[in-house]
C-alpha positions as YAML, in Angstrom:
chain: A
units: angstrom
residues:
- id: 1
  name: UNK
  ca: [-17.41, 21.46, 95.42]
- id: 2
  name: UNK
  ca: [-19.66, 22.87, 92.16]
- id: 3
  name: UNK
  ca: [-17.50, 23.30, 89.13]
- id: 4
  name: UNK
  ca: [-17.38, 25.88, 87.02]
- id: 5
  name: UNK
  ca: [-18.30, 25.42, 83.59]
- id: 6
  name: UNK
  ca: [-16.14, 26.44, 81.18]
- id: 7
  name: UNK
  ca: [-17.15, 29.05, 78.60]
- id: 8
  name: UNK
  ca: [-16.41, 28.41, 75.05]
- id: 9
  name: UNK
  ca: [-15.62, 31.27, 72.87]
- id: 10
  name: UNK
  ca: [-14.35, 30.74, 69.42]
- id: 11
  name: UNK
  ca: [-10.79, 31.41, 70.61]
- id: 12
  name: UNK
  ca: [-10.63, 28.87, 73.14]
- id: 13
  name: UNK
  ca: [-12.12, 26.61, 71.12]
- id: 14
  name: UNK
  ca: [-9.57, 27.27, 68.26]
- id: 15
  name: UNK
  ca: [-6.91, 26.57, 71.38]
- id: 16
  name: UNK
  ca: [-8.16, 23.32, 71.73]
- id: 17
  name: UNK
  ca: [-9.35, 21.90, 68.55]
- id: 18
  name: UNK
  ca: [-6.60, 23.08, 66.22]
- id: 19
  name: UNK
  ca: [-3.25, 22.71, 65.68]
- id: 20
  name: UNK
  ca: [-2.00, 26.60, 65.48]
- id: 21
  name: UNK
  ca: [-0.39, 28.79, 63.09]
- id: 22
  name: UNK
  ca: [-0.10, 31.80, 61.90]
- id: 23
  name: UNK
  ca: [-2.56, 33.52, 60.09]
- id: 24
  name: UNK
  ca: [-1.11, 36.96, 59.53]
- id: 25
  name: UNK
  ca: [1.10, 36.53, 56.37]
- id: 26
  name: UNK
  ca: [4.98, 37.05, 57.06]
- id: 27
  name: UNK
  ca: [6.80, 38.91, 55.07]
- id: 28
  name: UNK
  ca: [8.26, 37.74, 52.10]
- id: 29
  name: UNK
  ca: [11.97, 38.64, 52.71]
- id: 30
  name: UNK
  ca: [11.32, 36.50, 56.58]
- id: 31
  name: UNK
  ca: [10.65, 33.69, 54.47]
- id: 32
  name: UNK
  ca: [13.82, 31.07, 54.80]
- id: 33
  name: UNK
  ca: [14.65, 28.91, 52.20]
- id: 34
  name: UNK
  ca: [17.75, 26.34, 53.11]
- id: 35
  name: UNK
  ca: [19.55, 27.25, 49.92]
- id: 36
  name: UNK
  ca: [19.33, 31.18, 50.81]
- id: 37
  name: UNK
  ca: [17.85, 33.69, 48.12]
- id: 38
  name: UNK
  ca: [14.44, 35.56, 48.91]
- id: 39
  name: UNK
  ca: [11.32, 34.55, 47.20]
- id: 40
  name: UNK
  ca: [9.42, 36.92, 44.48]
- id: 41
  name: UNK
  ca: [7.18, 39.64, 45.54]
- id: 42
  name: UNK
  ca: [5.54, 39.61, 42.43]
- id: 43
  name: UNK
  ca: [4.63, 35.66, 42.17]
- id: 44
  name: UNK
  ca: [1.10, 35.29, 42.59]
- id: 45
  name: UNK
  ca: [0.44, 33.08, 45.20]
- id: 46
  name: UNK
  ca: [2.40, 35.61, 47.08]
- id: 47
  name: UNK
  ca: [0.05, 38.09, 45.51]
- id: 48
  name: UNK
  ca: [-2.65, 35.69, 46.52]
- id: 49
  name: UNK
  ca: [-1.34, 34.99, 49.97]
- id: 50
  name: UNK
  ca: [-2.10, 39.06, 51.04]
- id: 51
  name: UNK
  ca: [-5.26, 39.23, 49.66]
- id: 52
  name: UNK
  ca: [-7.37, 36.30, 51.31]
- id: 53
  name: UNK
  ca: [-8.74, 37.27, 54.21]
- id: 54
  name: UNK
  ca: [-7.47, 34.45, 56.28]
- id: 55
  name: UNK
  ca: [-8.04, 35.64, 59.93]
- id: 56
  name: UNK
  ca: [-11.84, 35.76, 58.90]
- id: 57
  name: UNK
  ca: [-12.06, 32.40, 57.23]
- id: 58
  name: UNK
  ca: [-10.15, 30.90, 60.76]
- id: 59
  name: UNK
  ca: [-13.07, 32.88, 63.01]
- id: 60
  name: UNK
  ca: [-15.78, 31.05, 60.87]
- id: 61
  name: UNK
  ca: [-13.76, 27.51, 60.73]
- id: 62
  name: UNK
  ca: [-13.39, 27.55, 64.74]
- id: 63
  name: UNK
  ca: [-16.81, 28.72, 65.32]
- id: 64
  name: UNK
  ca: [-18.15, 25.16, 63.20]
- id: 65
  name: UNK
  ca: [-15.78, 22.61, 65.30]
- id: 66
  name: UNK
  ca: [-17.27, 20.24, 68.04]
- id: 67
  name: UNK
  ca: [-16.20, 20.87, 71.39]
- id: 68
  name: UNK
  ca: [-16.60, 17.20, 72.17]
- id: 69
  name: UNK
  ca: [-15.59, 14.70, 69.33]
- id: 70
  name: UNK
  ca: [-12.60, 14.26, 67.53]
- id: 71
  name: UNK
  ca: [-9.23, 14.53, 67.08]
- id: 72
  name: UNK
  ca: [-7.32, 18.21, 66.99]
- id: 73
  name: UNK
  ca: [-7.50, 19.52, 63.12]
- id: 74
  name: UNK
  ca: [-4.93, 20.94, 60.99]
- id: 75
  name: UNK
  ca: [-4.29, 24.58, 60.85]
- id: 76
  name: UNK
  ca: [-7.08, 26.39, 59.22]
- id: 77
  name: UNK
  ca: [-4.61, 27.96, 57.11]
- id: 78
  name: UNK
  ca: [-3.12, 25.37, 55.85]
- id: 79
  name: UNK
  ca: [-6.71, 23.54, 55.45]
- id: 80
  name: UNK
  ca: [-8.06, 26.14, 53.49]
- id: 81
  name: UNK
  ca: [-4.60, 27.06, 51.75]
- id: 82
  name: UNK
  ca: [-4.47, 23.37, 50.86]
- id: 83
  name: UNK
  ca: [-8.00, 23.13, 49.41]
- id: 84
  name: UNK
  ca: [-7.61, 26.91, 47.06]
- id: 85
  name: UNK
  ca: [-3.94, 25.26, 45.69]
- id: 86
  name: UNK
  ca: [-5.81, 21.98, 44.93]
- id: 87
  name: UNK
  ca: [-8.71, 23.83, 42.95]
- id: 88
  name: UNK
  ca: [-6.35, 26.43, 41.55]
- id: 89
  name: UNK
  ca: [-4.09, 23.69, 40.39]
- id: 90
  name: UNK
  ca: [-6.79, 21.04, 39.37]
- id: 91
  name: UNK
  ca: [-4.83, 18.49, 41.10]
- id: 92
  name: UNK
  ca: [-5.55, 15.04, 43.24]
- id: 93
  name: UNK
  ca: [-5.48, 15.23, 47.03]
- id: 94
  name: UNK
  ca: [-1.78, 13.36, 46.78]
- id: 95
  name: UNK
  ca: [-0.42, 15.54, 43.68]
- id: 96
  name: UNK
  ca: [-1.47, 18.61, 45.75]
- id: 97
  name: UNK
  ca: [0.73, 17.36, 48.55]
- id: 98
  name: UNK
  ca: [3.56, 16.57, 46.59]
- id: 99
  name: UNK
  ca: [3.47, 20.52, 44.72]
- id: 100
  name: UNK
  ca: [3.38, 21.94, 48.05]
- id: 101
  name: UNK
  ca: [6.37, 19.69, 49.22]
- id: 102
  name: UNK
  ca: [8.00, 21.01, 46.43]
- id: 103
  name: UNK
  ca: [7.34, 24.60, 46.03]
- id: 104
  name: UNK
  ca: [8.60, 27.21, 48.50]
- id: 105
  name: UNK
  ca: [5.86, 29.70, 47.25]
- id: 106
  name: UNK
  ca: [3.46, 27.23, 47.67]
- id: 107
  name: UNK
  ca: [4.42, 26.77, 51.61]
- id: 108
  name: UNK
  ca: [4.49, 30.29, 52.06]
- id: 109
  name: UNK
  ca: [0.95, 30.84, 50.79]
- id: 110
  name: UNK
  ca: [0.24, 28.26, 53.27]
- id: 111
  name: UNK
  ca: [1.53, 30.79, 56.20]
- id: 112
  name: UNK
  ca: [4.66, 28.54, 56.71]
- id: 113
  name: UNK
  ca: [7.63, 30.77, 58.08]
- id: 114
  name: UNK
  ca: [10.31, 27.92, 56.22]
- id: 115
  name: UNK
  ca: [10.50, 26.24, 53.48]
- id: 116
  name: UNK
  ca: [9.96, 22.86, 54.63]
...
């Protein structure tokens, strides 16, 4: 029996080789913070959050991943998200992890529907 090869668009790609998410931003007041209280619409990386265009920057990410090696990534947004708070703040790799541990507006410009 001939099998059929399977076609690879950038979607099913993205299905395999990522970890999903979210890329359309929530709305601030569906945010949930485990103290209660809503989040500022006028903080600017919720500012910052609306205006990248994240569902393009995902298209071009899946398009680059292997098909065949590795392991399944991180969500683009949080990749990218991770990498513009690390510039923006001028922080290390491990200081950048600990700010977004600690800062709800942080994890929402990261697409995250919770503070975590």
């Amino acid at each position: 029996m001939a099998q059929r090869k399977h076609e690879v668009s950038p979607q099913n790609l993205a299905d395999e080789m990522i970890k999903q998410s979210h890329n359309k931003q929530i709305p601030i007041e569906d945010f949930i913070q485990p103290i209660g209280g809503t989040l500022n619409k006028e903080n600017r990386r919720v500012i910052l959050a609306k205006l990248l265009p994240w569902d393009e920057m995902v298209l071009e990410y899946t398009r680059r991943l292997s098909q065949k090696n590795g392991r399944k990534a991180v969500a683009p947004r949080v990749a990218f998200g991770a990498l513009i708070i690390k510039h923006l703040l001028r922080t290390t790799d491990e200081d950048t992890i600990e700010c977004i541990r600690e800062n709800p507006y942080l994890q929402y410009f990261l697409g995250y529907r919770a503070y975590l």
